[in-house]
C-alpha positions as a LaTeX table, in Angstrom:
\begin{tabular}{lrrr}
\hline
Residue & $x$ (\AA) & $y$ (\AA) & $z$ (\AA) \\
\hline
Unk1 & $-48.33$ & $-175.44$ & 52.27 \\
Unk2 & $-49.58$ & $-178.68$ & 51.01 \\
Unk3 & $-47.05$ & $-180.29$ & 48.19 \\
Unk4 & $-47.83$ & $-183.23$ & 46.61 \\
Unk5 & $-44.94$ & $-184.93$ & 44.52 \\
Unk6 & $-45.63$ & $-187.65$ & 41.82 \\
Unk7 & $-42.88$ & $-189.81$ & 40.46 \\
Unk8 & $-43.44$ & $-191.08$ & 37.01 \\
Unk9 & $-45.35$ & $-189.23$ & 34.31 \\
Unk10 & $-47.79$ & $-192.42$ & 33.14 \\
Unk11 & $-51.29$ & $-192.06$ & 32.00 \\
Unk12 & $-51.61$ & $-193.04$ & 35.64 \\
Unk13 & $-49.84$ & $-189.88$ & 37.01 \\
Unk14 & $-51.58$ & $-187.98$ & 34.73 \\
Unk15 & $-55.33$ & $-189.03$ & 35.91 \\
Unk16 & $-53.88$ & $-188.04$ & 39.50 \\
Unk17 & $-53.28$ & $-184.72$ & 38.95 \\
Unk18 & $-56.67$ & $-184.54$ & 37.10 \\
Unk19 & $-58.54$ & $-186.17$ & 39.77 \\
Unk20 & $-56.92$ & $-183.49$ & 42.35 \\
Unk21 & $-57.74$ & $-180.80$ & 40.45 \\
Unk22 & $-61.52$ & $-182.13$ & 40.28 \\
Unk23 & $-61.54$ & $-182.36$ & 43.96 \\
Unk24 & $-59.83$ & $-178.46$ & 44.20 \\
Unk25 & $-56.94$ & $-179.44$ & 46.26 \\
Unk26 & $-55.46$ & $-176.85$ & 47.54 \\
Unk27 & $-51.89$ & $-177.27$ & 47.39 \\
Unk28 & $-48.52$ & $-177.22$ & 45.00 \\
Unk29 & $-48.43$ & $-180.25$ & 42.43 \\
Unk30 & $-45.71$ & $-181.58$ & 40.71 \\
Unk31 & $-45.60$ & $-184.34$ & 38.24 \\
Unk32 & $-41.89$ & $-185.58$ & 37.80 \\
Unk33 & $-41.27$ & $-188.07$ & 34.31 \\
Unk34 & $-37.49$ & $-189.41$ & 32.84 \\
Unk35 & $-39.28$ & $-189.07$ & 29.13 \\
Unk36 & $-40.09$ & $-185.95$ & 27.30 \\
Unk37 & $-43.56$ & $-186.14$ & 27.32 \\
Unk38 & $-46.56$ & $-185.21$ & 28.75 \\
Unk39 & $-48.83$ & $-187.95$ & 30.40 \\
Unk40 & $-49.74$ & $-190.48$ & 27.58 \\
Unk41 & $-51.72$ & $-193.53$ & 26.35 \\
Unk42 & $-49.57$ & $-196.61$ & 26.20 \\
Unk43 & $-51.81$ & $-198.94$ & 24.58 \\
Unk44 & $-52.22$ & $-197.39$ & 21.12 \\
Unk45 & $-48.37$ & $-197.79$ & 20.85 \\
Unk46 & $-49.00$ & $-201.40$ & 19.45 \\
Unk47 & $-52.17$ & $-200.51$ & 17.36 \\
Unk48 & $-53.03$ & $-197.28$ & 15.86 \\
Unk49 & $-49.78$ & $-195.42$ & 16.77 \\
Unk50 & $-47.76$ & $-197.66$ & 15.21 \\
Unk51 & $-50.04$ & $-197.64$ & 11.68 \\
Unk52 & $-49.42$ & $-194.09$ & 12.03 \\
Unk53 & $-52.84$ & $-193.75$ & 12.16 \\
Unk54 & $-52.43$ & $-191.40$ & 15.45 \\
Unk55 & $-50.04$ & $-188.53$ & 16.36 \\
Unk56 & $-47.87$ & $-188.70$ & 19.50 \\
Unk57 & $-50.12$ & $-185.55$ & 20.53 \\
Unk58 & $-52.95$ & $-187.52$ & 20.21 \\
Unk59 & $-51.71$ & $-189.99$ & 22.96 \\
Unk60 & $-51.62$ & $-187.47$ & 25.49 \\
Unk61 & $-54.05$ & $-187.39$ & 28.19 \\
Unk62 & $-54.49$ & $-184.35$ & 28.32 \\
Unk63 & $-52.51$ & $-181.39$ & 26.34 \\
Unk64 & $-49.78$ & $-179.56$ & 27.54 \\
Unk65 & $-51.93$ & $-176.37$ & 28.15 \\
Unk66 & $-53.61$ & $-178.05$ & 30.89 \\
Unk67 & $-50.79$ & $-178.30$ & 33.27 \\
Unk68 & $-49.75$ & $-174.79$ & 33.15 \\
Unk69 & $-53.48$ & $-173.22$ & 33.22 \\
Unk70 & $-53.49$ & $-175.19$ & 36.44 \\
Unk71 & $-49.89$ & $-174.12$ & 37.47 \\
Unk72 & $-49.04$ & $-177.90$ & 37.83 \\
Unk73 & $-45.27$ & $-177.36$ & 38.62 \\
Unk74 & $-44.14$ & $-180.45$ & 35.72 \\
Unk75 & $-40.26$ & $-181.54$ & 35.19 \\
Unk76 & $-39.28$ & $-184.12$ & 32.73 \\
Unk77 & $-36.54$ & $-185.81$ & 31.38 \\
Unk78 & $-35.74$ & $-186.31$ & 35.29 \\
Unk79 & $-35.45$ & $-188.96$ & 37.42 \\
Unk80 & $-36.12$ & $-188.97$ & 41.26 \\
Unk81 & $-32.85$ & $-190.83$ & 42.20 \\
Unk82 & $-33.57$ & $-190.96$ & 45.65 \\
Unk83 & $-36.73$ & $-190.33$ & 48.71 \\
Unk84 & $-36.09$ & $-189.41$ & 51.80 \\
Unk85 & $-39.06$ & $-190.54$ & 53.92 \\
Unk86 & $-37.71$ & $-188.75$ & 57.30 \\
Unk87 & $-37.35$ & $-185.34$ & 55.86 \\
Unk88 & $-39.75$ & $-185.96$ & 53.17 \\
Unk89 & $-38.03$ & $-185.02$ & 50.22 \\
Unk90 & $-37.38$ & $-186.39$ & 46.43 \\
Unk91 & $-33.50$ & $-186.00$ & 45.50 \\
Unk92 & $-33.73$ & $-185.53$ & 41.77 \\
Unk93 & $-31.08$ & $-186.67$ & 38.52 \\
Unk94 & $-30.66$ & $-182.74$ & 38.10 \\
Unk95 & $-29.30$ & $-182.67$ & 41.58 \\
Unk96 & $-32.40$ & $-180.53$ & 43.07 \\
Unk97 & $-34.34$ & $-182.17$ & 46.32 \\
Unk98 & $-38.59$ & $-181.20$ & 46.23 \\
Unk99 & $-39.80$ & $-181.60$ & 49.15 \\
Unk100 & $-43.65$ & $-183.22$ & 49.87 \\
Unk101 & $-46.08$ & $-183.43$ & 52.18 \\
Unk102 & $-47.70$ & $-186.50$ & 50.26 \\
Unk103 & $-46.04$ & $-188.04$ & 47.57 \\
Unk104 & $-47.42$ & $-190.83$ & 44.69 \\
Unk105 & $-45.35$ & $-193.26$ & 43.21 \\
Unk106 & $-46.31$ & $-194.03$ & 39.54 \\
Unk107 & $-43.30$ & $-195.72$ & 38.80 \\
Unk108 & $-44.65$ & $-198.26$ & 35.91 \\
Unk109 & $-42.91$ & $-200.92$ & 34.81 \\
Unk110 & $-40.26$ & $-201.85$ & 32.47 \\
Unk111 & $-39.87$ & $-204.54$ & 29.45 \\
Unk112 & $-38.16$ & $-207.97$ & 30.60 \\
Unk113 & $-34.84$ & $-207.97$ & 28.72 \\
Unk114 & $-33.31$ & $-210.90$ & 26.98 \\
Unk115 & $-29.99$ & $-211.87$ & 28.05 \\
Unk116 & $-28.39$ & $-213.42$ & 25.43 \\
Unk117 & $-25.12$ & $-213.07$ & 23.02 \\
Unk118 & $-25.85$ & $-210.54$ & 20.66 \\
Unk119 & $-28.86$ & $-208.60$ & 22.22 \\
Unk120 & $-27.21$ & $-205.14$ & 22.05 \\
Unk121 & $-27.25$ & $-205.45$ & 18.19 \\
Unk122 & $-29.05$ & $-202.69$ & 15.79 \\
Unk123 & $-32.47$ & $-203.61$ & 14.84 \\
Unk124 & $-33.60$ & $-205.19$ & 18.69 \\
Unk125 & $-36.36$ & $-202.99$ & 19.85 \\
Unk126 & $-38.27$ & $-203.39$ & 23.02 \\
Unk127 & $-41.84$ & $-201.63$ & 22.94 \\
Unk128 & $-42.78$ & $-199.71$ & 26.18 \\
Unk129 & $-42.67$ & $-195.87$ & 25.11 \\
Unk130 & $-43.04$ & $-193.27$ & 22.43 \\
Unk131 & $-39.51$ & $-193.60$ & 21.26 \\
Unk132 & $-39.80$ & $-197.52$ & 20.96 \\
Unk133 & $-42.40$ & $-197.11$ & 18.66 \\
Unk134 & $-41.09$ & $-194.73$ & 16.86 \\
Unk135 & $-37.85$ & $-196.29$ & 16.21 \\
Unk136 & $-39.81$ & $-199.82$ & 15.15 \\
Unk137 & $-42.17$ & $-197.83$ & 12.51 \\
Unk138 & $-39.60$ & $-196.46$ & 10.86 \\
Unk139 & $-37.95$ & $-199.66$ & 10.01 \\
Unk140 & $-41.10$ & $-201.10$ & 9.36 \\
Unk141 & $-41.54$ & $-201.42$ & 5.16 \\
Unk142 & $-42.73$ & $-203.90$ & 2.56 \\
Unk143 & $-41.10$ & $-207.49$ & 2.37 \\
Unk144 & $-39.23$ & $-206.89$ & 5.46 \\
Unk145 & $-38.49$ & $-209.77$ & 8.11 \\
Unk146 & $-39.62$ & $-208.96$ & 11.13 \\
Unk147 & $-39.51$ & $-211.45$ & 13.75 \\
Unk148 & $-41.08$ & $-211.17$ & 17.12 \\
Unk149 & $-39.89$ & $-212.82$ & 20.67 \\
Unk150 & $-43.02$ & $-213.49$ & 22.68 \\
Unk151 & $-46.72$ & $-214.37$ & 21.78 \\
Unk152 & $-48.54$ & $-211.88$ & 24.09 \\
Unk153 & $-50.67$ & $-208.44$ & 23.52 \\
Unk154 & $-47.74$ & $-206.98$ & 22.35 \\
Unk155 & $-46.01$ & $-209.66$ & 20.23 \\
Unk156 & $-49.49$ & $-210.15$ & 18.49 \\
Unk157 & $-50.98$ & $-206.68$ & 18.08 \\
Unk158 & $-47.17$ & $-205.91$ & 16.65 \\
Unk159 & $-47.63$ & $-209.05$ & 14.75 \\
Unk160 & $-51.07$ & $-207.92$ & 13.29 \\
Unk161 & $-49.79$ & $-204.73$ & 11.89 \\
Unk162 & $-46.88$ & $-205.87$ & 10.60 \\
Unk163 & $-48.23$ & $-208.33$ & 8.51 \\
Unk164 & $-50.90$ & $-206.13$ & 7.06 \\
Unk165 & $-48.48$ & $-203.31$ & 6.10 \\
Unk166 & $-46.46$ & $-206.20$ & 4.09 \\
Unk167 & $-43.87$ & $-207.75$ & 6.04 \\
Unk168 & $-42.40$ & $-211.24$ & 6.59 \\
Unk169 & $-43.99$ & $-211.67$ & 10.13 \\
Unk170 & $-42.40$ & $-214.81$ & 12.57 \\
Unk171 & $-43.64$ & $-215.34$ & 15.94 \\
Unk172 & $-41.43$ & $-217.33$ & 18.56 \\
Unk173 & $-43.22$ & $-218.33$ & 21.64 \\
Unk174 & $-41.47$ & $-220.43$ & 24.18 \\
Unk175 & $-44.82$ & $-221.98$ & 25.30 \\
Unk176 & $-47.14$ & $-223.93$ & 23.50 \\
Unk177 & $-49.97$ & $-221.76$ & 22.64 \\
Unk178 & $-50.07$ & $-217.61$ & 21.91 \\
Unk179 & $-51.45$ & $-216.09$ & 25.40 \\
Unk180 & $-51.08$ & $-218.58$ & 27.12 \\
Unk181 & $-50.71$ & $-216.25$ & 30.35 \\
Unk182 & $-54.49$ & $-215.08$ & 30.21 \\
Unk183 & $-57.01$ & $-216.73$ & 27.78 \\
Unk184 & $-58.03$ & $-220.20$ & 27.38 \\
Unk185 & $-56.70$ & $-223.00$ & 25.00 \\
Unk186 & $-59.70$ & $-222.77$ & 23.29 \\
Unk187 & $-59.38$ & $-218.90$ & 22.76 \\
Unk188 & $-55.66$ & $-219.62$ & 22.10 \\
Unk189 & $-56.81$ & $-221.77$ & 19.18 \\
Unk190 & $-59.03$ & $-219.20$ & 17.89 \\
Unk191 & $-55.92$ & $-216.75$ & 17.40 \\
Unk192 & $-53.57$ & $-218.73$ & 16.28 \\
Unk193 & $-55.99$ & $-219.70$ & 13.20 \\
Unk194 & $-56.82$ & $-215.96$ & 13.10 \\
Unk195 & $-53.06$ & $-214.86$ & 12.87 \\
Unk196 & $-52.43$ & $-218.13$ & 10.27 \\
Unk197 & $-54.87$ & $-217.22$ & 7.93 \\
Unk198 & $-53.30$ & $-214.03$ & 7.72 \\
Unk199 & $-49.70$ & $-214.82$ & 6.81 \\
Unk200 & $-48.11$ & $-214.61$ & 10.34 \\
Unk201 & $-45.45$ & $-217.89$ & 11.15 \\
Unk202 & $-45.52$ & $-219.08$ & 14.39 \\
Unk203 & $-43.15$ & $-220.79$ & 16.08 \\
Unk204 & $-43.79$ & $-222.24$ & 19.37 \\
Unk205 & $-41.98$ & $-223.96$ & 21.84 \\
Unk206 & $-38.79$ & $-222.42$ & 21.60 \\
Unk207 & $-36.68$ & $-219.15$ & 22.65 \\
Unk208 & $-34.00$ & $-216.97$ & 21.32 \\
Unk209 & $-30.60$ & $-218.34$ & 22.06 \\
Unk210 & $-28.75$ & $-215.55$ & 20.51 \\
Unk211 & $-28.80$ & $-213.08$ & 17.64 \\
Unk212 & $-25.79$ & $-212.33$ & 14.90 \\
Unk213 & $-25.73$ & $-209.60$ & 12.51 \\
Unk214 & $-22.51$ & $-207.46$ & 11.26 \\
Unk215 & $-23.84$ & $-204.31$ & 11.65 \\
Unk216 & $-26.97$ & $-204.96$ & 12.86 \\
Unk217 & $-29.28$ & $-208.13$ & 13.73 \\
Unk218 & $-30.12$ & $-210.64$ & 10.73 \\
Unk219 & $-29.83$ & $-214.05$ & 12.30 \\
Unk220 & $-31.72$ & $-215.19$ & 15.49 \\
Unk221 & $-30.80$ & $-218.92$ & 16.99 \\
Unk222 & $-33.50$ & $-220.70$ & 18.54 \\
Unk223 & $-32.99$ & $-223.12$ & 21.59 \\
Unk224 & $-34.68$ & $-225.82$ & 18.51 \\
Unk225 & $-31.21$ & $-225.47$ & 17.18 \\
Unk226 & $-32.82$ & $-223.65$ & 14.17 \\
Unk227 & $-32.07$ & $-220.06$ & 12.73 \\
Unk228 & $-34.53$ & $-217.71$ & 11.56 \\
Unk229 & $-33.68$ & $-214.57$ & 9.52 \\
Unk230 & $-34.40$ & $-211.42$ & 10.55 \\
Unk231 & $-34.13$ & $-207.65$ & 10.11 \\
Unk232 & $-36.05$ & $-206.36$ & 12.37 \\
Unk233 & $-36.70$ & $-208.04$ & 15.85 \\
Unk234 & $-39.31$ & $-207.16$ & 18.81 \\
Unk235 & $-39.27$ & $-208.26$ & 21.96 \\
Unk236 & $-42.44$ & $-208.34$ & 24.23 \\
Unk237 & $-41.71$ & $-211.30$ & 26.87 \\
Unk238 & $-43.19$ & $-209.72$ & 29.82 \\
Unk239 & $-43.05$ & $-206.54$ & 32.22 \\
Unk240 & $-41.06$ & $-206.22$ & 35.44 \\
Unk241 & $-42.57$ & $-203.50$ & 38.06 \\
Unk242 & $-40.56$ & $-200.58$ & 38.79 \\
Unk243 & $-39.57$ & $-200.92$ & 42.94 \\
Unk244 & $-36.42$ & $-200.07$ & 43.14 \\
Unk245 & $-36.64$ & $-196.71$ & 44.74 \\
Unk246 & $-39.43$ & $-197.62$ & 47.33 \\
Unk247 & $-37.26$ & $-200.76$ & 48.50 \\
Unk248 & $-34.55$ & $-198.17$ & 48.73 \\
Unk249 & $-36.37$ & $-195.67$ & 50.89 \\
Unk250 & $-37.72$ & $-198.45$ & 53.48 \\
Unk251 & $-40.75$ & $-198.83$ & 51.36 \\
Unk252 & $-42.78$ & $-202.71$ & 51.66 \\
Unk253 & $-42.33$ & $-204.39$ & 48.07 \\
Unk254 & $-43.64$ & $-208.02$ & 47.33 \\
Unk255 & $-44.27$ & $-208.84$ & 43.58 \\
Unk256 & $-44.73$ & $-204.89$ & 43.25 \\
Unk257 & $-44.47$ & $-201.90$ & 45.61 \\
Unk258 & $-47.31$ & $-203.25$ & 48.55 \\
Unk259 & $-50.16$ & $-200.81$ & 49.22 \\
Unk260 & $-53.34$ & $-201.17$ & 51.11 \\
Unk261 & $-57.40$ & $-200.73$ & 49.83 \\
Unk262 & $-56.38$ & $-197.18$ & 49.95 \\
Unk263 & $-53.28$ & $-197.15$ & 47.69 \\
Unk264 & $-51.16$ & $-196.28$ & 50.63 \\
Unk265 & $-47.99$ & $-198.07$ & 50.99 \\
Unk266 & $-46.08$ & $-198.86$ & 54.22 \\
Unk267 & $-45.19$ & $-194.94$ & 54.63 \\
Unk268 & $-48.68$ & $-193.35$ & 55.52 \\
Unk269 & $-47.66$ & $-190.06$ & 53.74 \\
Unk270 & $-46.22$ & $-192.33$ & 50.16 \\
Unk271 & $-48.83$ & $-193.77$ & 48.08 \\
Unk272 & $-48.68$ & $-195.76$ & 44.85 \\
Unk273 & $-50.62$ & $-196.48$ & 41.92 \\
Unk274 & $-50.44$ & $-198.48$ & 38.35 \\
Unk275 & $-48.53$ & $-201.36$ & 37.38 \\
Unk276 & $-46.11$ & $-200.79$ & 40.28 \\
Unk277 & $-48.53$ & $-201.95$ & 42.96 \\
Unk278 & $-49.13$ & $-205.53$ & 44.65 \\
Unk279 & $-52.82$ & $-204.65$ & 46.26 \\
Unk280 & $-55.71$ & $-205.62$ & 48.11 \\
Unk281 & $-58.73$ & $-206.68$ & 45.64 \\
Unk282 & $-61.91$ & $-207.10$ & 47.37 \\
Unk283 & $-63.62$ & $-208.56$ & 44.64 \\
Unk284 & $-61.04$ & $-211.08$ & 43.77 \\
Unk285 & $-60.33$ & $-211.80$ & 47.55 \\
Unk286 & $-56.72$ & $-212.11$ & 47.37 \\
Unk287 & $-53.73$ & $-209.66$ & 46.53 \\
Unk288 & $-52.76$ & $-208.83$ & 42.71 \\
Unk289 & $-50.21$ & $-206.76$ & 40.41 \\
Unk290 & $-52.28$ & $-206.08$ & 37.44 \\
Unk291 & $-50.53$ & $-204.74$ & 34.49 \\
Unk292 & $-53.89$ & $-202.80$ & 32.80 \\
Unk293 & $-54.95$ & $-199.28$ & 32.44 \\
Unk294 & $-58.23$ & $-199.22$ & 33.87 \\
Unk295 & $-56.18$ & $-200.74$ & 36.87 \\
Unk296 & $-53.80$ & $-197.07$ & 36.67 \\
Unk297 & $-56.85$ & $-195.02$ & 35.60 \\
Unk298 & $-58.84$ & $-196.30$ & 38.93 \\
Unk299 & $-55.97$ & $-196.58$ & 41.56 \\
Unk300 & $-55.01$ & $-193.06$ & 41.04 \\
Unk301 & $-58.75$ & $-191.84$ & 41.55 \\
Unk302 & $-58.37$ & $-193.79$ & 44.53 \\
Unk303 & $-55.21$ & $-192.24$ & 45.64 \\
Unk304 & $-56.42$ & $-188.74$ & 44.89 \\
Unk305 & $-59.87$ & $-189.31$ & 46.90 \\
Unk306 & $-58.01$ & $-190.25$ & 49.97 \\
Unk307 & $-55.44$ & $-187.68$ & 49.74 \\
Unk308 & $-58.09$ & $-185.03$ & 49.47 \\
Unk309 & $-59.24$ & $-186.60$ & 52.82 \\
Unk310 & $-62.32$ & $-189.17$ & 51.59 \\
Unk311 & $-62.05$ & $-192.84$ & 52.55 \\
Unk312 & $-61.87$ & $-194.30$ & 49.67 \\
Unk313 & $-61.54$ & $-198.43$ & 49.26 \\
Unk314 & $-60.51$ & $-198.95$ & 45.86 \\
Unk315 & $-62.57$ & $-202.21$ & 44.72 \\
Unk316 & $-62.67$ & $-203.05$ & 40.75 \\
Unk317 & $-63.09$ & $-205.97$ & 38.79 \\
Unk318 & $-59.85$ & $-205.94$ & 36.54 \\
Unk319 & $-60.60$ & $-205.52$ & 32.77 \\
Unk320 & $-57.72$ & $-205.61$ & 29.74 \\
Unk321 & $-58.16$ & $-204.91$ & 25.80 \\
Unk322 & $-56.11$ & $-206.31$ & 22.83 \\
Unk323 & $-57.06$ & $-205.47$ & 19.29 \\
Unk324 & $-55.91$ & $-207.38$ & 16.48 \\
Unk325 & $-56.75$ & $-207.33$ & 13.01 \\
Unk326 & $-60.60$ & $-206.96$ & 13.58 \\
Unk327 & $-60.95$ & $-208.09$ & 16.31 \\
Unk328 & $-61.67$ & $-206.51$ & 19.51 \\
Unk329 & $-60.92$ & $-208.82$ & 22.56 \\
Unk330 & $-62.43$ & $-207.43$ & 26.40 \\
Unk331 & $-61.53$ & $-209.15$ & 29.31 \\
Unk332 & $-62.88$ & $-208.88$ & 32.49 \\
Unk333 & $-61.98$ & $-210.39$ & 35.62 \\
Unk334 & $-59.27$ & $-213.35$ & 36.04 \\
Unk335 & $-59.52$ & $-216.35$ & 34.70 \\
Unk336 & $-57.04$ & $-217.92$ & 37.18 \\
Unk337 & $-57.80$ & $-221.21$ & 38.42 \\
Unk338 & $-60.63$ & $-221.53$ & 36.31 \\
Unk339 & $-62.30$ & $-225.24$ & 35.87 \\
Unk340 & $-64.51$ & $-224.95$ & 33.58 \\
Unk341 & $-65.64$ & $-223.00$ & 30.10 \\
Unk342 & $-68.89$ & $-222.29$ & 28.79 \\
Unk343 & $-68.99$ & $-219.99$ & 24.65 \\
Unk344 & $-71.69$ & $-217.96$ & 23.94 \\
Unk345 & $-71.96$ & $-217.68$ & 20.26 \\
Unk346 & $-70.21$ & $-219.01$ & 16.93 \\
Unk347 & $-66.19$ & $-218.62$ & 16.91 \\
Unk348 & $-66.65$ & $-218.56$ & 12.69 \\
Unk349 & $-68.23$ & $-215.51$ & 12.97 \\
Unk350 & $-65.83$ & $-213.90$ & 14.67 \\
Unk351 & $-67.47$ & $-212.36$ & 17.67 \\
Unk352 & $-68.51$ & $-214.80$ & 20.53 \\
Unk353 & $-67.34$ & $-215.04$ & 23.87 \\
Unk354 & $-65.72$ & $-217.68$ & 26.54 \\
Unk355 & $-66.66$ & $-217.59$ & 30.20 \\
Unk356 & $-64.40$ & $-218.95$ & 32.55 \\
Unk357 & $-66.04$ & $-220.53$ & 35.88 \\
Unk358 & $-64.73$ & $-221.91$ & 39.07 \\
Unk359 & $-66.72$ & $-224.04$ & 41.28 \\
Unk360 & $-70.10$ & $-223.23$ & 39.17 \\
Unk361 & $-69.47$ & $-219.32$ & 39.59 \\
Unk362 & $-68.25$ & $-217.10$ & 37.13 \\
Unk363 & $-64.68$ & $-215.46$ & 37.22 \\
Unk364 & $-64.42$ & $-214.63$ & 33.93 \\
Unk365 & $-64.89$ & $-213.59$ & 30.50 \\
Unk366 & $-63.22$ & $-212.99$ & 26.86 \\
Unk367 & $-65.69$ & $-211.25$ & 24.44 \\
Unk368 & $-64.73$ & $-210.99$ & 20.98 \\
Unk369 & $-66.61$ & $-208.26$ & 19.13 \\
Unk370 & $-69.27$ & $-208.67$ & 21.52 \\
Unk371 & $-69.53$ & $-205.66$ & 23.61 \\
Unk372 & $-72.61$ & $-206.11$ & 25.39 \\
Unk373 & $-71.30$ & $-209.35$ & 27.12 \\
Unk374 & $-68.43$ & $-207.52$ & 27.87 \\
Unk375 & $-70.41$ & $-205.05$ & 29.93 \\
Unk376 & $-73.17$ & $-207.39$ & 31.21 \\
Unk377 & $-70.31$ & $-209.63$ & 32.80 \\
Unk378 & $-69.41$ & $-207.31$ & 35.25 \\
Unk379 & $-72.06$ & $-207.48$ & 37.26 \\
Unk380 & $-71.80$ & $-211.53$ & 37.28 \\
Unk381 & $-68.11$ & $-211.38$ & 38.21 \\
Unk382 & $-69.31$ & $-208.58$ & 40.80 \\
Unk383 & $-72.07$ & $-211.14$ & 42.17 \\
Unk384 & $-70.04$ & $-214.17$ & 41.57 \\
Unk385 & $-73.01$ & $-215.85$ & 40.33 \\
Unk386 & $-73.56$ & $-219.37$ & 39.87 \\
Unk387 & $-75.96$ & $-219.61$ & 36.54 \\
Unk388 & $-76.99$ & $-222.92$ & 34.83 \\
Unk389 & $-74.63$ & $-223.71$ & 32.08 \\
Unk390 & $-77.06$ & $-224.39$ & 29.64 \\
Unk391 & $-78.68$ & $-221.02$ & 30.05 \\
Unk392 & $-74.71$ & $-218.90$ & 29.94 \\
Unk393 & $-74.64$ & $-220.45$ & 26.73 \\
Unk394 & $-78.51$ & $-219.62$ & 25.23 \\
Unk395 & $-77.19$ & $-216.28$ & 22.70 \\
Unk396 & $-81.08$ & $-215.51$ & 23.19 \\
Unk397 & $-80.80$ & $-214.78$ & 26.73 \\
Unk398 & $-78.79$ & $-211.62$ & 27.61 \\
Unk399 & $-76.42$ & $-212.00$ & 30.75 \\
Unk400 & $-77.78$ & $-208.79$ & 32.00 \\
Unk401 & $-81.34$ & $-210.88$ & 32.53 \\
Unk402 & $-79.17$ & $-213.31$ & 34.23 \\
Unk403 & $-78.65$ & $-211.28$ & 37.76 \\
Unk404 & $-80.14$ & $-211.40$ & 40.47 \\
\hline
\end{tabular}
């Protein structure tokens, strides 16, 4: 009998076992997560979630009635402690072994932690799962100081409800600009004015050189040498892939757990998907670990396609999502080694976008509330069309009429 095994419990993992069942594979599933829950939505943890303007229920990909109905064999708060690629079999945290035929490793990733004097005090959160959130909204109430480490999606979508619900909001970004990872100095600009107007302090060009508190955090030192009150603290300074348990099963890992075009990793009969991976984009031309959910969503279609025996290349252009205040930001493709910018439409308004070229051809683009250049670049990142720059920037000619 055909037993598939997936390890981690993502909304990755859970578009697996939906794309199997799609395809009718025949064959025992089980989905194996450490946290209580079912398959769910990550993103909304920094936005809606924590307004408490969704229920954890209404994170979960799909409810829990689905897995039985489709006798989905599901264990969680386990870990798979060990793999045996020779005999094929996942040693488990509760001491049982589940043997596979194929098996999927949706391992995620985890928060980068600060290591610093002080870190393990009451009131440092991290924000990765259910629980994180949980613990931060709680603590989250009028006139509070919450300071955040970090200014990324996290650190400013946190920031952006904080502020709005009342608190004392202070931003401490070691760099010189928020984002300045993915978007543009330009776009940069743009948010920190955006996050200004609305009462947020940001700090940049420091760290956190240690916290004090007596029974829980209220002082953070900065590497400036200043201190900054606090009584609540977040810290979003980056993700680190989960490859511990392919490296220890023999298992390829480079800047992620290594798969091919078809998800597979260096064990024909292991596969992996999600922010785990280091893979193949044909699109891009070079190799990438892309910490997105349309990256999970797609790589474990992929996975599922080829496992149902289909050849299936997986080939997207990468797309991401932050939402802060009111303002939706889409970006699609990498901006990496970008030379040159063009904007289509007025920044003061609040929804334009930045396209990001290289060598005359587009890599690129950050909409702002503008949805249909969002969708319309895909295509031109797909083509990597070179378009006069004069004519990007014409609001009065769509990109779609730009193709080919």
């Amino acid at each position: 009998m055909n037993e598939i095994v997936i390890v981690g419990a993502g909304h990755g993992a859970g578009q697996l076992v939906s794309t199997l069942l799609q395809k009718k594979y025949i064959g025992q599933i089980t989905l194996i997560g450490e946290e209580r829950w079912y398959p769910y939505q990550r993103p909304p943890l920094s936005k809606k979630y924590l307004k408490s303007e969704l229920s954890a229920e209404r994170l979960f990909v799909k409810p829990k009635s689905f897995y039985s109905q489709a006798h989905v064999n599901t264990i969680l708060n386990t870990r798979v402690t060990a793999i045996d690629p020779i005999k094929k079999f996942a040693r488990l945290s509760n001491g049982d072994c589940i043997n596979y035929t194929k098996l999927v490793l949706a391992t995620g990733s985890r928060p980068r932690l600060l290591d610093v004097p002080g870190i393990d005090l009451n009131g440092i959160h991290y924000l990765r799962n259910i629980n994180d959130a949980d613990q931060i909204r709680s603590k989250m109430s009028r006139g509070k100081r919450m300071v955040i480490i970090g200014a990324g999606y996290i650190g400013l979508e946190v920031a952006s409800v904080a502020v709005k619900q009342g608190l004392d909001v202070t931003v401490i970004e070691m760099q010189d600009r928020v984002m300045s990872r993915v978007v543009s100095p330009e776009l940069s600009n743009f948010y920190q004015q955006v996050h200004l107007k609305n009462g947020v302090n940001l700090l940049f060009n420091r760290s956190a050189k240690a916290f004090s508190g007596k029974d829980k955090v209220d002082t953070i030192f900065l590497s400036s040498s200043e201190t900054v009150p606090a009584d609540i603290v977040v810290i979003g300074v980056g993700i680190l892939p989960n490859t511990e348990l392919a490296a220890e099963c023999g298992i390829e890992t480079s800047n992620g757990i290594v798969v091919d075009e078809y998800c597979r990793t260096s064990d024909p009969n292991i596969y992996a998907i999600g922010d785990c991976t280091f893979h193949p984009n044909a699109l891009l031309g070079y190799k990438v670990r892309l910490e997105s959910v349309h990256n999970a969503l797609e790589q474990a279609k992929t996975a599922a396609n080829n496992i149902c025996g289909e050849t299936c290349a997986y080939a997207e252009i990468p797309w991401f999502w932050s939402d802060q205040y009111d303002l939706k930001l889409q970006i699609c493709g990498l901006s990496t080694g970008y030379d040159q910018t063009v904007v289509r439409g007025n920044p003061d308004n609040n929804a334009f976008s930045c396209l990001y070229l290289r060598d005359e051809t587009i890599i690129s683009i950050d909409a702002i509330n503008r949805p249909k250049d969002f969708i319309q670049s895909k295509a031109l990142i797909a083509q990597k069309a070179k378009i006069n720059l004069a004519k990007l920037a014409n609001e009065k000619i769509q990109l779609k009429d730009m193709m080919r």
